[in-house]
N, C-alpha and C positions, 0 to 999 in steps of 0.2 A: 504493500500500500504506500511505499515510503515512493515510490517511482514516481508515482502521480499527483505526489504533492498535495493530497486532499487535507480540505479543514474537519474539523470537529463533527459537522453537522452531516458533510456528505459521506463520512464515514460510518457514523451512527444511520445515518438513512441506506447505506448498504445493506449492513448489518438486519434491517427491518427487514428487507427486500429480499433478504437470505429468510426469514422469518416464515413470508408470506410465500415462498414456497412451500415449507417446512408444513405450511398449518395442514396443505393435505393429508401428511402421517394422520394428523388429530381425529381425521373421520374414522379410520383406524382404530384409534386410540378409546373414542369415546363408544364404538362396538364392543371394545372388549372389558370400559367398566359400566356398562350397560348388562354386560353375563354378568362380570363379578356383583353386579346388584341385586342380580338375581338370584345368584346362589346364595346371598349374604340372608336376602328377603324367604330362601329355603330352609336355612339354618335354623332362624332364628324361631319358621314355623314349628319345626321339626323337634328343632332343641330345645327353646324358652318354653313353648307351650308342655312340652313333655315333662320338663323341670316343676312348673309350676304345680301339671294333675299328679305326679307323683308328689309334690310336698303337701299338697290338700289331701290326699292320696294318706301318706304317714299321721298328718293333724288327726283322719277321721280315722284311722286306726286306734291311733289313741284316745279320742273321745270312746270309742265303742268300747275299747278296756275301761273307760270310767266308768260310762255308763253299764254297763253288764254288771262291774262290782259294786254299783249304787244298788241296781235291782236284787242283786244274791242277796248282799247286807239287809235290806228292807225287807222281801217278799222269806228267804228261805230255798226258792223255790230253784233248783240246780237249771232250768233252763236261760235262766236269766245270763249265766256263765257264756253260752256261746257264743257273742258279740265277743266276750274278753279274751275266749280262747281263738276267737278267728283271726283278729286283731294282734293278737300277741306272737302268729306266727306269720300273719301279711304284712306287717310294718319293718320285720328285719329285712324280708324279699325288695321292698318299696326303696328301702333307705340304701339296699344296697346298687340298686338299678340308680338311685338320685346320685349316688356319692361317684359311680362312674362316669355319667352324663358332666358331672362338674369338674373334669379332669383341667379343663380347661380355666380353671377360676379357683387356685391356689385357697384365697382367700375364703369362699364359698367353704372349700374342703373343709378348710379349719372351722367356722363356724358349725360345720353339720356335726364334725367331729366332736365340738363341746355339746351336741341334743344326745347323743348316742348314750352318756355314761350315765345321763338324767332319765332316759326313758326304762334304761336297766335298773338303774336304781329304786324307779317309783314301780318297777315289776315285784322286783326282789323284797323292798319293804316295804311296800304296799298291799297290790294287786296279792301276790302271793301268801304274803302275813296274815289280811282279811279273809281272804279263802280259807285259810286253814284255821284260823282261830274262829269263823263261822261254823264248818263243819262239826270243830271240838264243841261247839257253843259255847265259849268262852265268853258271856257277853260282858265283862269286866276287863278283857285285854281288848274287846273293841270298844270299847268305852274308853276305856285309856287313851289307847291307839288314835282315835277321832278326837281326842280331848286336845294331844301335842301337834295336831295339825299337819303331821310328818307328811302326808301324801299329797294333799292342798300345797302345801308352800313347794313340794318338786313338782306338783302340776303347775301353778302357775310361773315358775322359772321354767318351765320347758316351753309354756304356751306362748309367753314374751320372750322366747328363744325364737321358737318357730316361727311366731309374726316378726323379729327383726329379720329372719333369714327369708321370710317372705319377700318383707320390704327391701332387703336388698338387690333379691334378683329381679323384683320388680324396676327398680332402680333402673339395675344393665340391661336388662330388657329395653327399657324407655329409653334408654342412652344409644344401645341399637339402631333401637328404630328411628328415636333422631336423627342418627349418620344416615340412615336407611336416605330418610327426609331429605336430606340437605345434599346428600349422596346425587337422590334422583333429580333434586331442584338444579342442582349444579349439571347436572349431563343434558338436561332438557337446555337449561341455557347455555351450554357450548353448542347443543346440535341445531339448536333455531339461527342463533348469533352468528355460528362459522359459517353460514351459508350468505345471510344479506349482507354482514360486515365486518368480511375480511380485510377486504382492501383499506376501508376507510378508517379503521379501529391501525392497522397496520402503521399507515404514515401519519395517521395522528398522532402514534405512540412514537415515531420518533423525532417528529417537531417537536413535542411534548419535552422528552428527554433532551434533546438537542440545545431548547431554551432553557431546562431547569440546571444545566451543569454549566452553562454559559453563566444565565445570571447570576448564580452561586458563587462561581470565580471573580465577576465585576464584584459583587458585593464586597468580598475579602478587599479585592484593590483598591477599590472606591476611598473602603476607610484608611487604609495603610495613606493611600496619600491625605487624603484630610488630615492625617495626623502628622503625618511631614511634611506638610503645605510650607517652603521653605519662606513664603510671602508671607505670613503670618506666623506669631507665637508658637510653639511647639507646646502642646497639651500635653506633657508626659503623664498624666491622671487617665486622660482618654484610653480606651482599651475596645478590642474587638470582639461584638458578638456576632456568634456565629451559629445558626440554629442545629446545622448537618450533625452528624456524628461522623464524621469520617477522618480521614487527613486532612482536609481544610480546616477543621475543630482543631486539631494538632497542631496546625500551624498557626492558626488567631493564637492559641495556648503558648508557640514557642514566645509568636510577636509581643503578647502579653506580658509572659517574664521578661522581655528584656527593654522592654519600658517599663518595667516595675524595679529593672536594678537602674538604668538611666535616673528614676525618679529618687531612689533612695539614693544615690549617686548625687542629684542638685540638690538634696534636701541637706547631704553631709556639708556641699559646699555652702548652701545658702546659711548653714548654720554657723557653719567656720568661721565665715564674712562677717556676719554679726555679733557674734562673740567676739570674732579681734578685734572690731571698733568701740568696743567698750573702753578699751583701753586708754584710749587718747585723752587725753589732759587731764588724767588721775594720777596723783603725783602722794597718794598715802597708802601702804601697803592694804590696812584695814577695811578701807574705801572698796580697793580694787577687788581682794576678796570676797568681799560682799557682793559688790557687782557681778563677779564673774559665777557666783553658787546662784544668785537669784534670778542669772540667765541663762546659767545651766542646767540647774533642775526642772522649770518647768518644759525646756527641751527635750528630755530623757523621761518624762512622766512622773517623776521624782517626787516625794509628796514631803521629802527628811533631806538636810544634807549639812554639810561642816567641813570645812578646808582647814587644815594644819599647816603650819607655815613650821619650816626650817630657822632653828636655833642651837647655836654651838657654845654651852656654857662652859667653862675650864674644859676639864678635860672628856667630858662627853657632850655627845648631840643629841636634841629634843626634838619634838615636832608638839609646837602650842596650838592652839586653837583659836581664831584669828578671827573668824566670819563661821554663820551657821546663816540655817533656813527652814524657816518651822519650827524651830526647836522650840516644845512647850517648858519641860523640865531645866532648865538650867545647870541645876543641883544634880542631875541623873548623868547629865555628861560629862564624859572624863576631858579634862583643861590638855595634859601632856601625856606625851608615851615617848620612851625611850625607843630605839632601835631593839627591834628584835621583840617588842612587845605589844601585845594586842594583833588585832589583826593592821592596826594602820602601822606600827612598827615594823611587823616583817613583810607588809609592801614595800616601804621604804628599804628593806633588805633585799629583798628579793629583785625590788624594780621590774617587776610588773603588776599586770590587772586582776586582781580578788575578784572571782563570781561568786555569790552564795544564792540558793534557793530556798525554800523552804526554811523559811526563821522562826523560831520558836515564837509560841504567840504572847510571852512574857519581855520578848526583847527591846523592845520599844514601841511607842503609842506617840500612836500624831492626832492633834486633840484640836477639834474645829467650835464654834456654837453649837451646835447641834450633837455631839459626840465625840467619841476617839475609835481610834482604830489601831491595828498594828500590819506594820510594813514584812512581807513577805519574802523581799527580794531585796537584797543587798552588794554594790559594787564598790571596791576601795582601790582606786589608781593614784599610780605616783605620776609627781610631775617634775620632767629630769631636763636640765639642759647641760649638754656636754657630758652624758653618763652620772651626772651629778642629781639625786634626788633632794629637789625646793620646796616642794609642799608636796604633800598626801592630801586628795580627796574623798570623802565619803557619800556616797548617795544611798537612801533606802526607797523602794515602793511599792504601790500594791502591784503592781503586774511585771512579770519577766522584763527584763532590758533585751533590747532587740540586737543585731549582729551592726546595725546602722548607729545605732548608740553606743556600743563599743568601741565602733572605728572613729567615730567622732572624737571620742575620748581619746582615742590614741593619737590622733592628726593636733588636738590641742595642746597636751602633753610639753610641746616643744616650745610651740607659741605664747600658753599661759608661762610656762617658765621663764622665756626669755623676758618678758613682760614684767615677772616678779624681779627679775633680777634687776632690770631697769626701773623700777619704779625704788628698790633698797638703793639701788646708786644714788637718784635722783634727792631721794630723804637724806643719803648721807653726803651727798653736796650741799643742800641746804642746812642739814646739823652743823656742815663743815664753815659754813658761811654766816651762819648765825654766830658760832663761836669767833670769826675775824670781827662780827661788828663788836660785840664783845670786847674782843682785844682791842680793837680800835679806841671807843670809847674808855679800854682803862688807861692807853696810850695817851689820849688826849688830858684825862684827870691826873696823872702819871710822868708828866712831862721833861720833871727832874729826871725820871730815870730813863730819859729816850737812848740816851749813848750805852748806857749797860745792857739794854732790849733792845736794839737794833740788828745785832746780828739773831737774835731770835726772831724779831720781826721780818726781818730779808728770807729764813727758811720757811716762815711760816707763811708768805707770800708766795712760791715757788710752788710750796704745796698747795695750796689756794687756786695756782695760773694750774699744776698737773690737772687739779682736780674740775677744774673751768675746760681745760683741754679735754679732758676725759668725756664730761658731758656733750662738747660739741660734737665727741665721736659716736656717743652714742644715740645724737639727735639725729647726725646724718644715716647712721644706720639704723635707725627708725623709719626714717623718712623711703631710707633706699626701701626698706621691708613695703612701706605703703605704694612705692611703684613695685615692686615684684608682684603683690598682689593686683594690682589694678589691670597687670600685662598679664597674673595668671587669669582674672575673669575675662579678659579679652579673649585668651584661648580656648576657655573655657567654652565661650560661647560660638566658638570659631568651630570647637568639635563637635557641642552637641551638633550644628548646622551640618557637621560631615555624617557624623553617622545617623539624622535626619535624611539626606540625601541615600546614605549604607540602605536606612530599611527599607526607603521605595525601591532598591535596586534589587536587593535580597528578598521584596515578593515576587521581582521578575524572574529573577536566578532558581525561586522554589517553586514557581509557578509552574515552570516548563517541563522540569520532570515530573509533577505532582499528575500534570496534565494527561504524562502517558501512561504511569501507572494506574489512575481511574480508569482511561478509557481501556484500557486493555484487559485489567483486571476484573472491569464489570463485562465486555465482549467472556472473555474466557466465565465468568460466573452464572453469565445467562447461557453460554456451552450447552447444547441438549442431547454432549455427547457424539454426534453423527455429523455435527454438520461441519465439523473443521478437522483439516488433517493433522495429524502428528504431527510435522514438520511446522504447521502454522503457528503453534499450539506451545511449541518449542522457541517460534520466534517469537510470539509472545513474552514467552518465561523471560529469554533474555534480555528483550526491552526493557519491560521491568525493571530484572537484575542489574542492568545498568543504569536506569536512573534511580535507583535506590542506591548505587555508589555514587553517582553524580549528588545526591543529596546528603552522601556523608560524607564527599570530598567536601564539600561546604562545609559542614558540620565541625571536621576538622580542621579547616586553613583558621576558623572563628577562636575554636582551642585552641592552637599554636599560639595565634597573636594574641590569647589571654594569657595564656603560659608567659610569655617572650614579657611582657608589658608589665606581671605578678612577679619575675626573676625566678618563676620555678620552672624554668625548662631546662634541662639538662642536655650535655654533649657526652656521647660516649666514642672518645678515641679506640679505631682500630686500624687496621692493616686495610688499606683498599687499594684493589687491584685496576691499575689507570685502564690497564691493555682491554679490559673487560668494558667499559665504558660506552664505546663506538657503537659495538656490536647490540649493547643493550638498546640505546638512545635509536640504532636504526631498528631494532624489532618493536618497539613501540610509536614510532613518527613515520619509519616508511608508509605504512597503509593509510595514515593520514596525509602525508606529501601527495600520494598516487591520489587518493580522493579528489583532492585541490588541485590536481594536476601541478605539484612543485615541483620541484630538484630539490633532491636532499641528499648533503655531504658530509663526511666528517672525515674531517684530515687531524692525522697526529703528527706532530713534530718527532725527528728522529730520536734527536735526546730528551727528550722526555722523559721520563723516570715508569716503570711497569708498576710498580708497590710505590704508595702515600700514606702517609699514618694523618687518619681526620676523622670527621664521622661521615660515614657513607652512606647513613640513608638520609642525611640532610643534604650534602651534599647533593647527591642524584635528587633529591626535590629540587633544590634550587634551580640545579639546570633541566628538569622536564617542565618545573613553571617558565621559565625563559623562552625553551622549544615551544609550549604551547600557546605561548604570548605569540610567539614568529607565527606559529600556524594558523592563531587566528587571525592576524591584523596583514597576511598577504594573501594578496588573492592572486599574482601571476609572478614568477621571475624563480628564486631558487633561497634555500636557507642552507646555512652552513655553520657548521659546529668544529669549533678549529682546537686542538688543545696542544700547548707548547709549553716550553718555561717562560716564566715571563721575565721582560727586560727588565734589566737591572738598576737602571736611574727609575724606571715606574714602579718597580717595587719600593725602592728606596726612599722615592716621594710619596707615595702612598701607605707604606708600611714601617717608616722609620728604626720603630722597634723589634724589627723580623732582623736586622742587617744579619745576614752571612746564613741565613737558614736557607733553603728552596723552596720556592714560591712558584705555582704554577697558574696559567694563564687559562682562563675558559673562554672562550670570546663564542658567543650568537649570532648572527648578521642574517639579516632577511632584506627582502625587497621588497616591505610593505608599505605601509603609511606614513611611517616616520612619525617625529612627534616633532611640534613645537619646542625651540630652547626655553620659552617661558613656562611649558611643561615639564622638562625634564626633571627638577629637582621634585613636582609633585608628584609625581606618579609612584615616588617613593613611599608616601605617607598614608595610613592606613584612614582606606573608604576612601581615596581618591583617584580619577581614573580622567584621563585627560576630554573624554566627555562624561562627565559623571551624572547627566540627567537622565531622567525613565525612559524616553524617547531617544535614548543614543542608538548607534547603529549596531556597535557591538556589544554583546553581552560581559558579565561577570561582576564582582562585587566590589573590586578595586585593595582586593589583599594580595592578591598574589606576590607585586612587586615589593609591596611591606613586609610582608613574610621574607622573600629572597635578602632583604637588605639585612633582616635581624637576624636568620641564619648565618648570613655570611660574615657579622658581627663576631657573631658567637663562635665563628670558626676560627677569628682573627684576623678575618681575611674585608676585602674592599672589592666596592662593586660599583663599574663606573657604565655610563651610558652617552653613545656618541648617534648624533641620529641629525637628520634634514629631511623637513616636509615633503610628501609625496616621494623621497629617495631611499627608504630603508632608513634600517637600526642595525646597533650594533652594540651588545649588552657586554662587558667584558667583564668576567668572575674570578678574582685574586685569593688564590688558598695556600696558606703554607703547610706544608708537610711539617707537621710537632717531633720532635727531636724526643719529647716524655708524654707520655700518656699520663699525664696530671691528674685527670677526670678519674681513672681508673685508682691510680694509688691510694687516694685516702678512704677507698670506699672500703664497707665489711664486706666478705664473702657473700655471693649469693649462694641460692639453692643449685644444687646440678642440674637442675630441670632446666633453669633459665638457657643454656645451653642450645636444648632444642629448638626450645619455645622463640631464643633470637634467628633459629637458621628460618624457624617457619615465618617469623615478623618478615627478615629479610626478603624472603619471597613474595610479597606482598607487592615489590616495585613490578614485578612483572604481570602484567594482565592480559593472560594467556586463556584462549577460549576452551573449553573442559573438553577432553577427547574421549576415546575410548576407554584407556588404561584408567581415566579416573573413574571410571563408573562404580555404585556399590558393586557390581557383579563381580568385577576383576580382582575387584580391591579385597575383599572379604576371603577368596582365593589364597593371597598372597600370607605368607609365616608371621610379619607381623598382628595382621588384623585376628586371625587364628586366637592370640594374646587373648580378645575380647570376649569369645566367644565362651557365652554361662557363665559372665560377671556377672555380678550383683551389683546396681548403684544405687544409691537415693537420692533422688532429687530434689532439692529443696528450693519453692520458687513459690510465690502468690499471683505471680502471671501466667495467665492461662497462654497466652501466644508465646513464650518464652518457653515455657511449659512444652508445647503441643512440639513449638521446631526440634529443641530438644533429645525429645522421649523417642521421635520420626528418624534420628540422622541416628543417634543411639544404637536402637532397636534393629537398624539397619547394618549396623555390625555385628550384631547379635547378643549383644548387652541386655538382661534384665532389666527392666527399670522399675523401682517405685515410687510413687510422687507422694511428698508433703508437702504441704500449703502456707507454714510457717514452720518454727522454732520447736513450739511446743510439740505438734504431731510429729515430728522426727525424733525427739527424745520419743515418746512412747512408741514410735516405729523399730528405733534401734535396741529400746529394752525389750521385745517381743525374741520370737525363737529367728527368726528369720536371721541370717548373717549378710554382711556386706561386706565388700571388697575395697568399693570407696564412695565418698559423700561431696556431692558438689552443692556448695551451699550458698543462695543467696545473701545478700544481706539486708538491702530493706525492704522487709515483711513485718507484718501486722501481729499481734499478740505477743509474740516474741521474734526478735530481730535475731540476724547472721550472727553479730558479735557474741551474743547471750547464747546462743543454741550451741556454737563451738564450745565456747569457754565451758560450759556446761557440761558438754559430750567429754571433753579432757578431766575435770574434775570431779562432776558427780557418776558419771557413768565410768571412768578409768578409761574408756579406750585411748590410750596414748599412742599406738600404732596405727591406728587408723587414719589412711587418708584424706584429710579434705580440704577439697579445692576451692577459694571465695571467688564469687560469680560476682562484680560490683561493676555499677557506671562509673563510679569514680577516677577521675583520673589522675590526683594527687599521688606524689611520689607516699606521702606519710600515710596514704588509704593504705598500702600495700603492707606499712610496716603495722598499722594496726590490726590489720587481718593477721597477721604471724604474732604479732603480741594475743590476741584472741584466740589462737589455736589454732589456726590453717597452718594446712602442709605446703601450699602453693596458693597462687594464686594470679587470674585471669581478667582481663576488662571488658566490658559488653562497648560495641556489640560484639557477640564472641565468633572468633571465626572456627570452624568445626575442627579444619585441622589442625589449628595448631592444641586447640583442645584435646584432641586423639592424642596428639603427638605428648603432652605433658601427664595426660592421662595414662597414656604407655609406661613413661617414665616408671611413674608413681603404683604403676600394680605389675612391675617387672622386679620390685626390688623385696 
């Protein structure tokens, strides 16, 4: 379909047209559940009705045992018996003919099964009893016997037996014959409908469709721009509803989050900003305090608070209490702590953030007109400038402090310090200068002894001019602090307007592949089996699968540049093989050069080096984002991939601090659009792309070259770009080969698994189409997979699609699998008789989470050899160290890719 270039609509109108062939099967279809409603309308004659006269059938058997032993007991007369003895041997024949007919209705069985022990019983001590105590003439054991009610109370438990069991089958009967109903109603309207309108029900239904996944798409767009209308305010509050449940819900939901951290992102700055203009022209330490808890608590929700100020008396350090906020008691709060005491003392020690939750409800009371209360939630931060802690702050309130309120506090920390510290100068410039008028005036009263205080006076002026010098430095460095700020809300606003710009572009970029896995996904869903071939069915799947990477190569260039921007991305130095480079770069861009009809080269210099110690998979990122920049922005001429050592005055100027190591040269060059020189420096900076509107011609989100700058940062290396409008580019990438794998030496051993698990990461650069030899068929064949076969695993997930892929790819090696749904049901799965081999364990689940269910399985259950693997989205380096602090054996990131899971999986039940 891709040949002919169709839109949305004429595809889906295909599709119908394939339909309205199809509906002729239906006439077919609707003959043959026309029998099956016949047979069902046969059954139900056959079987219900026969259920029902055999249960009226045992009811009247039973009355005629009542009734016969009413007559014997009254009359005497032995005839009266025959109803009870006819009765007593037609109701076993009755109940055993019902109890077959209900083979079919489990439930049925059991109920008929609880009338059976009651109708023996009220035989046994009844029926039986009164006979034979009649004959004796006993009329004192039937007078008894009628007195304790014995056979009444089992008669009427059998008779509100037999009417529930009536009622029931009455029930399925009724419920039958409903479907019977709705059965026939339904086949009547497919056979009148498919005849008058086929046609017109056909293409209604795919105008229909055609308009509701169109408009559905506009609607997402519509608002995504409204909300980055770059001509108006940005509403970061605004947010996307979206009625669907599908992936466009997914995706309002991702745009949602990330206008919700944007917001909590201006909130921290707009808070920043008005907390450090408090500052200005408070010139008394106690002032300042005050002002900054009475503007800081009610920012954090804070309902208690009390800032400590740093004091050094002889030979130890205090922290007094300076400024409060709320405080009712006076007398209740402690004035001083020493270092290392209380909890505001070993903040000051420690130099970091106290969280406390849950506070005793004796700890303190915050007391209004109307009542008091007590604070639940308690945070104690120091405030350090230069590693040096100035004050300790205290907050109490009724509700948790938020991750935005922390950071707050941390971003202050610096600022109120420095603040304090200038405001103690500022006082002790003044102390300093009050005590000169001081001397002044004893000077002047004093006059006799000006020649004996003169050289006193000359030092104490010098000290006077340091202390006046001192101050000017630190007005100017105030002053410089209020332009740093005023150029950082310039940028500030300069970024939200880029990545305003990011989100319109980033619904185009997830629009496109969103676009063909609906349409395809719902084509294959509506499938009716016959009407597509394998091969088509196939080409589907991989559509799909490709823009489902197409939307986690996104997913990922967005985490790279939070990593890169957070300082938690890491480089791991190895051995990389230069020679190997060429060949990969053309198995991956030939078949793209041939599409576009380019020329594609790569020439290696002779000396060049075979082996570089860097990192390799960032590396080859850097340069397939480059190639695929080339590929997209040329549309005729040829690209070329050059790699040499690079010259030595451009290393030298560009790398100063490399001198004398080897630096090799990657150089791009295409012959495509070029870029403007008033572009070049931006196309570096993340969310920017040299037409970066919704309406540009070419796609993407404008990281790609952000990403290549801060890799090649991190590599050590420089990345320069030479380019002329309408004449090609030419990207040139500087890396030096590292003399020490730095990266590697300070790190603790890992697991031997990681071994594998890096050969299988590393394959990853390759996106090679699945052949034969990978099929389950072959692969399951093969000695390794062999390993798997009649393991035992548990699975533990609360995702059911997580779940389903899983238990599918698993099961297909021949793995057992048993699924838990959290924490808790895998503890009681693994204390049962059943054994496992090993445990792949999610971790956020409901009831009880991954960390709790580990730690649990190692300590309350002992299995300390048992394998388990943590399954987390996480992709912090410290996620991986808290799963192994938790009791994982290993550990994997979602989304997971199967093999490399096999592959660690292997490891871990080989050993």
């Amino acid at each position: 379909m891709k040949a002919f270039h169709l839109n949305i609509q004429a595809k889906i109108f295909i599709v119908y047209v394939l339909i309205v062939a199809c509906l002729g099967i239906s006439l077919v279809i609707v003959n043959h559940a026309m029998k099956d409603l016949q047979a069902e309308i046969e059954f139900i004659s056959n079987h219900d009705m026969t259920v029902h006269e055999l249960t009226s059938q045992v009811q009247k058997n039973i009355l005629d045992m009542e009734t016969g032993i009413r007559g014997y007991v009254i009359t005497g007369d032995e005839q009266y018996l025959e109803p009870y003895e006819i009765g007593s041997r037609s109701w076993q024949d009755n109940y055993s003919k019902l109890y077959t007919l209900l083979a079919d209705n489990p439930g049925q069985q059991r109920n008929l099964e609880q009338i059976r022990p009651l109708i023996l019983s009220w035989i046994a001590n009844t029926g039986e009893y009164v006979v034979q105590k009649k004959r004796e003439d006993n009329q004192e054991a039937l007078q008894h016997h009628f007195e304790q009610h014995t056979g009444k109370k089992i008669m009427d438990q059998l008779r509100t037996q037999l009417d529930s069991f009536l009622v029931d089958e009455k029930r399925v009967t009724a419920e039958r014959i409903e479907g019977l109903n709705q059965s026939n109603e339904k086949v009547l309207y497919i056979w009148y409908a498919i005849i008058a309108f086929v046609t017109i029900i056909t293409f209604a239904l795919s105008l229909f469709l055609s308009r509701s996944i169109v408009s559905t798409i506009k609607k997402v767009v519509k608002t995504i721009r409204e909300i980055t209308d770059s001509s108006s305010h940005v509403d970061l509050t605004a947010r996307i509803e979206v009625q669907t449940k599908d992936e466009l819900q997914d995706l309002a939901y991702a745009t949602n989050d990330l206008l919700g951290s944007l917001e909590r992102q201006s909130w921290i700055q707009k808070s920043l900003t008005e907390i450090s203009t408090i500052y200005q022209g408070i010139t008394d330490i106690h002032t300042l305090a005050k002002a900054f808890v009475s503007r800081l608590a009610p920012k954090l929700g804070a309902a208690y608070g009390i800032v400590y100020l740093r004091k050094n008396h002889s030979v130890e350090t205090v922290f007094i209490r300076v400024a409060d906020y709320a405080l009712a008691n006076q007398e209740n709060a402690t004035d001083s702590f020493r270092l290392g005491e209380g909890l505001v003392g070993q903040c000051a020690v420690d130099k970091r953030i106290f969280l406390i939750d849950h506070l005793p409800e004796d700890y303190i009371k915050v007391t209004s007109g109307l009542g008091e209360a007590t604070p639940r939630h308690l945070v104690v931060a120091p405030i350090m400038v230069e590693g040096r802690v100035e004050a300790v702050v205290e907050l109490a309130a009724f509700h948790p402090f938020e991750a935005s309120h922390l950071t707050l506090l941390d971003l202050l920390q610096e600022k109120f310090g420095q603040a304090i510290v200038n405001v103690l100068g500022r006082m002790e410039v003044e102390r300093l200068l009050g005590e000169s008028q001081v001397m002044t005036e004893e000077l002047q009263a004093q006059s006799e002894e000006l020649q004996v205080q003169q050289e006193q006076l000359r030092m104490t002026n010098e000290f006077l001019e340091e202390q006046n010098l001192f101050a000017q430095q630190r007005a100017t460095e105030l002053q410089k602090a209020r332009d740093e700020l005023a150029d950082y809300a310039r940028k500030l606003q300069e970024s939200s307007q880029y990545k305003s710009e990011f989100l319109a572009n980033m619904s185009h970029e997830l629009r496109t592949p969103l676009n063909s896995i609906l349409i395809l996904s719902q084509m294959l869903m509506e499938n009716d089996q016959a009407d597509q071939e394998e091969s088509e069915v196939g080409e589907y799947s991989r559509v799909i699968y490709t823009a489902g990477q197409d939307l986690l190569r996104l997913i990922d260039d967005i985490l790279d540049l939070s990593k890169i921007e957070a300082g938690k991305m890491e480089i791991m130095m190895e051995e990389v093989n230069v020679s190997e480079i060429p060949q990969l770069m053309q198995s991956i861009f030939d078949p793209m050069a041939v599409k576009k009809q380019l020329a594609f080269e790569v020439h290696v210099h002779p000396d060049t080096p075979d082996v570089m110690l860097t990192d390799g998979q960032r590396l080859l990122q850097v340069l397939k984002n480059l190639l695929s920049n080339a590929c997209k922005f040329t549309e005729q001429g040829r690209i070329t991939l050059r790699i040499e050592p690079a010259n030595p005055a451009s290393a030298r100027e560009l790398l100063p601090e490399l001198e004398g190591e080897t630096v090799l040269a990657f150089s791009v060059t295409d012959t495509g659009i070029g870029i403007p020189v008033d572009k070049q420096e931006l196309i570096f900076e993340a969310f920017q792309q040299v037409d970066g509107t919704t309406n540009r011609q070419f796609g993407g989100t404008g990281l790609g070259l952000s990403i290549c700058r801060e890799f090649t940062r991190l590599l050590g290396g420089a990345i320069l770009v030479e380019s002329e409008l309408n004449h090609g580019s030419t990207f040139t990438l500087y890396i030096p080969s590292r003399r020490e794998n730095t990266h590697q030496a300070g790190q603790v051993p890992e697991l031997l698994a990681e071994k594998e698990v890096a050969v299988a990461k590393s394959s990853v650069i390759r996106e090679q189409e699945p052949t034969e030899a990978d099929t389950p068929n072959s692969a399951t064949s093969t000695s390794e997979d062999r390993l798997f076969q009649e393991k035992g695993v548990l699975l533990v997930d609360d995702d059911a699609r997580n779940v389903y892929a899983l238990v599918t790819a698993l099961e297909r090696k021949g793995i057992r699998v048993e699924v838990a749904e959290n924490g808790k049901q895998a503890l009681e799965i693994l204390q049962g008789d059943q054994e496992y081999d090993l445990v792949l364990m999610d971790i956020m689940m409901p009831i009880m989470n991954g960390y709790e269910a580990m730690k649990a399985i190692r300590e309350e259950l002992g299995m300390d050899e048992l394998p388990i693997i943590a399954l987390t989205a996480k992709a912090m380096r410290q996620e991986r160290e808290k799963c192994l602090e938790a009791g994982a054996s290993d550990y994997i990131m979602k989304p997971v890719n199967i093999d490399q899971l096999l592959s660690l999986m292997r490891v871990w039940l080989t050993k």
